[in-house]
C-alpha positions as CSV (number, residue, x, y, z in Angstrom):
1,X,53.5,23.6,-4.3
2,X,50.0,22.7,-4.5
3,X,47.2,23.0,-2.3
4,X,44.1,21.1,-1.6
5,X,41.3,21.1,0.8
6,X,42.0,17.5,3.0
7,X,38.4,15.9,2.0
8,X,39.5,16.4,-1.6
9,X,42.8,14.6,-0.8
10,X,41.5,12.0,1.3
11,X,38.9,10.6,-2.2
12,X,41.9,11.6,-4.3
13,X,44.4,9.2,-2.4
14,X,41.3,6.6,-2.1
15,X,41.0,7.3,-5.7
16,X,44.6,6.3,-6.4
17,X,44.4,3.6,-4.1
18,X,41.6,2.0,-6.2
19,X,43.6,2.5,-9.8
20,X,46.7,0.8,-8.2
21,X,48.7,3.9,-8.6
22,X,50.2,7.1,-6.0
23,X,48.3,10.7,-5.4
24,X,51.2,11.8,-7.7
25,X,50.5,9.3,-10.5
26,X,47.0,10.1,-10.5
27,X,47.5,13.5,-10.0
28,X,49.5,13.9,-13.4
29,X,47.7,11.5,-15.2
30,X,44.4,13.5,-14.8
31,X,46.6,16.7,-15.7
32,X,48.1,14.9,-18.9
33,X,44.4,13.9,-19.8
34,X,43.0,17.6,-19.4
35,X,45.7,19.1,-21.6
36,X,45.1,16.6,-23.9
37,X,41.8,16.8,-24.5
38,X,41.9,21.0,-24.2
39,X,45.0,20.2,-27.4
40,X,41.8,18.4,-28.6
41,X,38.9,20.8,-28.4
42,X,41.2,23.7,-29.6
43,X,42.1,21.5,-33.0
44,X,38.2,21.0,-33.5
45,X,37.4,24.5,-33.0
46,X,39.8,25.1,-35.7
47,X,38.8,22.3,-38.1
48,X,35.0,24.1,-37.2
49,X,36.0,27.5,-38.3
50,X,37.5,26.4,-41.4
51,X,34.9,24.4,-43.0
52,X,33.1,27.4,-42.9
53,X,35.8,29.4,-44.6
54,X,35.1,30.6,-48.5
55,X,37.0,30.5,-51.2
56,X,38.5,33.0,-52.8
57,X,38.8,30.9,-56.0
58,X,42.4,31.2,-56.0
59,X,42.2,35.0,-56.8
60,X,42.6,36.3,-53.3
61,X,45.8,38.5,-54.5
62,X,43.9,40.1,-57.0
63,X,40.6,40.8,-54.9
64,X,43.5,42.3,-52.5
65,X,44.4,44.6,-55.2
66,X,41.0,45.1,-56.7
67,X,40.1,46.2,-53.2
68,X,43.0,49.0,-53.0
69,X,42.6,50.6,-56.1
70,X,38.5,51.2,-55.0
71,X,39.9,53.7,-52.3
């Protein structure tokens, strides 16, 4: 169960009312759109953070090893 404050349901269900659709309908379209564009953001960030990655020249095994034998 959800709940909301009435003034929030009463623009909500005028809202809905507008678009031709029910609280419900509205209600999980705007929840279907949110996650979506959260899925969204999150790829972004990701595509962000790895344009900024280096390579490793295809050597990354070896710099591994390089790296333990330094110890």
């Amino acid at each position: 169960m959800v709940s909301f404050p009435d003034e929030l349901l009463a623009r909500i269900d005028e809202y809905a009312r507008t678009r031709g659709t029910t609280r419900s309908g509205l209600l999980r379209e705007l929840a279907e759109r949110e996650l979506a564009n959260d899925d969204d953001r999150r790829r972004q960030g990701i595509t962000r953070l790895l344009a900024t990655a280096e390579s490793h020249g295809g050597r990354s095994t070896q710099h591994v090893r390089d790296q333990r034998r330094r110890r």
